[in-house]
Short mmCIF file of the C-alpha atoms (twelve columns), coordinates in Angstrom:
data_MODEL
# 
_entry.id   MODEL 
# 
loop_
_atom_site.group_PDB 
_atom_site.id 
_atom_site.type_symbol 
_atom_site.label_atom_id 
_atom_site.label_alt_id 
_atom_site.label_comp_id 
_atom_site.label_asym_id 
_atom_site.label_seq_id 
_atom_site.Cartn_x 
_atom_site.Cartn_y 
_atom_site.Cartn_z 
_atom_site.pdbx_PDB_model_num 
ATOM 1   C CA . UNK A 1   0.000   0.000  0.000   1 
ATOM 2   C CA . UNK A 2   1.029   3.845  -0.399  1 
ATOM 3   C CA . UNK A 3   0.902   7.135  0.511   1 
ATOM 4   C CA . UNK A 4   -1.175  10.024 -0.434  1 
ATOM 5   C CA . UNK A 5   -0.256  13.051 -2.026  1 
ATOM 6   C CA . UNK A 6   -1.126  14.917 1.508   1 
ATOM 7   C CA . UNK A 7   1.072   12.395 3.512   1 
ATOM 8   C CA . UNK A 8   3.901   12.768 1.260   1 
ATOM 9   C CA . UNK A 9   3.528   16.443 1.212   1 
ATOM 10  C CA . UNK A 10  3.502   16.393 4.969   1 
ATOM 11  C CA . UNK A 11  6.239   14.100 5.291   1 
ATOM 12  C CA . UNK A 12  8.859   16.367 3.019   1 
ATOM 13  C CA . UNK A 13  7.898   19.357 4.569   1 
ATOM 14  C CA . UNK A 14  6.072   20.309 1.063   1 
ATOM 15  C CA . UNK A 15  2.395   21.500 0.133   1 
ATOM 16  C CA . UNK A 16  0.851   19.393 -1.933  1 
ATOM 17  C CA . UNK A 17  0.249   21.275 -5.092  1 
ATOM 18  C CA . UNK A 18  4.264   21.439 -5.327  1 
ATOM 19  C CA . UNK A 19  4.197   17.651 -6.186  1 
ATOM 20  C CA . UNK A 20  1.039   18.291 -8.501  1 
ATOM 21  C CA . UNK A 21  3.148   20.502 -10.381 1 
ATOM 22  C CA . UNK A 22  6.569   18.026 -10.438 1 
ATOM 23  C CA . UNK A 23  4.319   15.547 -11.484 1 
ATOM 24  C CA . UNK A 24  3.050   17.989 -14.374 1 
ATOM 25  C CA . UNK A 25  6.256   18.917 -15.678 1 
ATOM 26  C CA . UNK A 26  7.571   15.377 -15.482 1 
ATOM 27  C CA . UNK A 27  9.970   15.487 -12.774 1 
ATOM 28  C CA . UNK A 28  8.407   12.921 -10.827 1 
ATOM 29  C CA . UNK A 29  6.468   9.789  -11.658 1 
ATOM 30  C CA . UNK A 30  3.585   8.945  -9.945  1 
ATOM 31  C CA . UNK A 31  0.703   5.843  -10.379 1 
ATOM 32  C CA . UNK A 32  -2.721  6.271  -9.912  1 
ATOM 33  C CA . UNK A 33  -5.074  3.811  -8.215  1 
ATOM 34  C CA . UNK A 34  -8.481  2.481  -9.765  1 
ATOM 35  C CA . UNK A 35  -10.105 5.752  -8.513  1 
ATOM 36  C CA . UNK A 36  -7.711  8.082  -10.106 1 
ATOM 37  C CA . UNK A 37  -5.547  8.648  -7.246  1 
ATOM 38  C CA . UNK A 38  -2.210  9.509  -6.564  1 
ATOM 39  C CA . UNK A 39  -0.587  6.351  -4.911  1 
ATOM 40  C CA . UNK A 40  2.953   6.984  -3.911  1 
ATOM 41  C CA . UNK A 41  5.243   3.891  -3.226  1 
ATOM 42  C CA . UNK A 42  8.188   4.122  -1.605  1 
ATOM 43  C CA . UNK A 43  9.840   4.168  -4.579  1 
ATOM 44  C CA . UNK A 44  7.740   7.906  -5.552  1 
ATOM 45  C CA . UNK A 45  8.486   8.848  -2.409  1 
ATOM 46  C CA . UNK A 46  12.274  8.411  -3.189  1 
ATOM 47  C CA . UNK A 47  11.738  10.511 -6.247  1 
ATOM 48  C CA . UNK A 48  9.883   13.277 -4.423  1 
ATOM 49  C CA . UNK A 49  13.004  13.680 -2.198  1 
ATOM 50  C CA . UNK A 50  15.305  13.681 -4.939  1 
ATOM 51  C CA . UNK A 51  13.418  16.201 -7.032  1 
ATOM 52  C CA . UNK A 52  13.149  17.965 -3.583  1 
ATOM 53  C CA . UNK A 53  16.761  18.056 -2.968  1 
ATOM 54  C CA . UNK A 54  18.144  18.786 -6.283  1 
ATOM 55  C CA . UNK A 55  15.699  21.544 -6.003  1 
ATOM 56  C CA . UNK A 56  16.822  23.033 -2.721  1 
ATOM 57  C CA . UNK A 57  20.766  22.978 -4.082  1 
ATOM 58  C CA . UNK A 58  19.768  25.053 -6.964  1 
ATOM 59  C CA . UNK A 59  18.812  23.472 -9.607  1 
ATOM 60  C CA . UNK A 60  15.425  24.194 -11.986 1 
ATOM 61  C CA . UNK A 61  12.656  21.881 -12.963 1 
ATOM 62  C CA . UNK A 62  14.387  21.358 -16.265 1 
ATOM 63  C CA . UNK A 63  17.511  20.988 -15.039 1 
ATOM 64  C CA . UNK A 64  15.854  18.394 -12.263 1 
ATOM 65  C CA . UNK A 65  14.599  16.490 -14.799 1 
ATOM 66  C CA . UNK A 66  17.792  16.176 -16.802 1 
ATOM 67  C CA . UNK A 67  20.124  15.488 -14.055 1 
ATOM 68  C CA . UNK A 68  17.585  12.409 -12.965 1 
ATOM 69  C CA . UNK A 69  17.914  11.252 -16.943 1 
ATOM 70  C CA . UNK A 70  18.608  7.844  -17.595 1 
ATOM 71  C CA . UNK A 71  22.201  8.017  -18.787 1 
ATOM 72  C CA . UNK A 72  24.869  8.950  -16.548 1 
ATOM 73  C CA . UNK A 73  26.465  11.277 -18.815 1 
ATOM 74  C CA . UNK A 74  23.360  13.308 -19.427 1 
ATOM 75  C CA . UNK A 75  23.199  13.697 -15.706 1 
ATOM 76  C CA . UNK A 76  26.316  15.032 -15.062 1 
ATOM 77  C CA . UNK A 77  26.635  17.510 -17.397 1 
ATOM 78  C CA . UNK A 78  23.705  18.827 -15.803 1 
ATOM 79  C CA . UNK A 79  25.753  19.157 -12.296 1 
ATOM 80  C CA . UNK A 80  28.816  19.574 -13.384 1 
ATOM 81  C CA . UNK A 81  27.242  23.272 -15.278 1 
ATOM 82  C CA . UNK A 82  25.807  23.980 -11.789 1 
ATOM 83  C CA . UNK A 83  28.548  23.030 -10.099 1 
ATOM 84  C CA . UNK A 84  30.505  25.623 -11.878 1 
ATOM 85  C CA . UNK A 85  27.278  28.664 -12.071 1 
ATOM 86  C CA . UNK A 86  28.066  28.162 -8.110  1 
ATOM 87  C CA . UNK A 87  31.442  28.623 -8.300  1 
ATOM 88  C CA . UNK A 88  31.224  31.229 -10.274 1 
ATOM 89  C CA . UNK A 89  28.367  32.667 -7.429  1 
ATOM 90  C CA . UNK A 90  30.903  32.322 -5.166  1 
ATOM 91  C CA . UNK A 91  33.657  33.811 -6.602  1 
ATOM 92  C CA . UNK A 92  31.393  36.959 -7.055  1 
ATOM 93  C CA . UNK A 93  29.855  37.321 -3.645  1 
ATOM 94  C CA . UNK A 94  33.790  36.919 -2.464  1 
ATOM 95  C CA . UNK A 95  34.457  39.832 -4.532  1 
ATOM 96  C CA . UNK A 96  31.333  41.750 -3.398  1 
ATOM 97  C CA . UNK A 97  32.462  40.937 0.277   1 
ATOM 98  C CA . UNK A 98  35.868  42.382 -0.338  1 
ATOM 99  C CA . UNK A 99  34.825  45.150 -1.744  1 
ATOM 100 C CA . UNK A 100 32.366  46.177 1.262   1 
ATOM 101 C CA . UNK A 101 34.506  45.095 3.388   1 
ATOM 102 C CA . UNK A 102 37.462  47.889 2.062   1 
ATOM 103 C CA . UNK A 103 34.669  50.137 1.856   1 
ATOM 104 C CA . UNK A 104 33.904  49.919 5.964   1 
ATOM 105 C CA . UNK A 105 37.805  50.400 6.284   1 
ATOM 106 C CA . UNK A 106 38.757  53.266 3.740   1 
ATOM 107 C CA . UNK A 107 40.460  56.414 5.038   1 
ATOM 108 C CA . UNK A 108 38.856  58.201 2.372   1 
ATOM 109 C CA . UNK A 109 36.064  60.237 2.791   1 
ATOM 110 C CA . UNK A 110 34.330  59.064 -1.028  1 
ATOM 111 C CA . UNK A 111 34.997  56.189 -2.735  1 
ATOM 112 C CA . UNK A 112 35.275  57.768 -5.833  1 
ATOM 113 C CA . UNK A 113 38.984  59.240 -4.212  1 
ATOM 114 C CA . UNK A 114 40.276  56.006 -3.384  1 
ATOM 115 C CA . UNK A 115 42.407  54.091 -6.017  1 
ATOM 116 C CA . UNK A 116 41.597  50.661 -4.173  1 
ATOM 117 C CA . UNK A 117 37.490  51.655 -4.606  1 
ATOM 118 C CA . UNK A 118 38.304  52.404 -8.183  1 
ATOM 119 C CA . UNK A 119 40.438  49.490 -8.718  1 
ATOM 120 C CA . UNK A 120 37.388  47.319 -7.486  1 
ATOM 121 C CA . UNK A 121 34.920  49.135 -9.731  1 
ATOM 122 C CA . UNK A 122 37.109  48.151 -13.090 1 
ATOM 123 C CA . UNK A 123 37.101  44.578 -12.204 1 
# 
């Protein structure tokens, strides 16, 4: 026997329309009972995590649904491209950081007169 949609929902801290919609848009697979219900087996409920997850790390429906493809290579392409759009996040907040950080510290009265501010703007 499985779950329902509204104990699954429950159980990954989700609202229920949010796995109405993965299930839309194909990132999740779900079978219906005799009635037309959502019946999720532990195996959905698997899914539902992993969607949930890969979701909560960053990536987008599509990108979901590609890194869950069949083939291994299809997959990590997928995460290896957000793997380095993070990097690359974090590389720029490090920057910004730096930046506001001099700009807490500078002996100079406007930004626009100091050569570090200026160097930072260039960049």
């Amino acid at each position: 026997m499985g779950k329902t949609i509204g104990q699954v929902a429950a159980e990954l801290g989700i609202e229920a329309h949010v796995l109405r919609h993965w299930e839309q848009v194909g990132a999740l697979a779900v079978r219906r009972d005799g009635s037309g219900y959502r019946v999720y087996d532990d195996a959905a409920v698997e899914q539902a995590r992993t969607v949930r997850r890969l979701r909560s790390v960053g990536l987008s429906l599509p990108e979901v649904i590609a890194a869950m493809a069949p083939t291994r290579s299809a997959a990590q392409a997928v995460v290896a491209t957000k793997i380095a759009e993070l990097e690359d996040d974090i590389a720029r907040r490090r920057q910004a950081i730096t930046f506001l950080r001099h700009t807490l510290e500078c002996r100079h009265r406007y930004l626009d007169e100091c050569p570090d501010c200026a160097r930072f703007v260039r960049d």
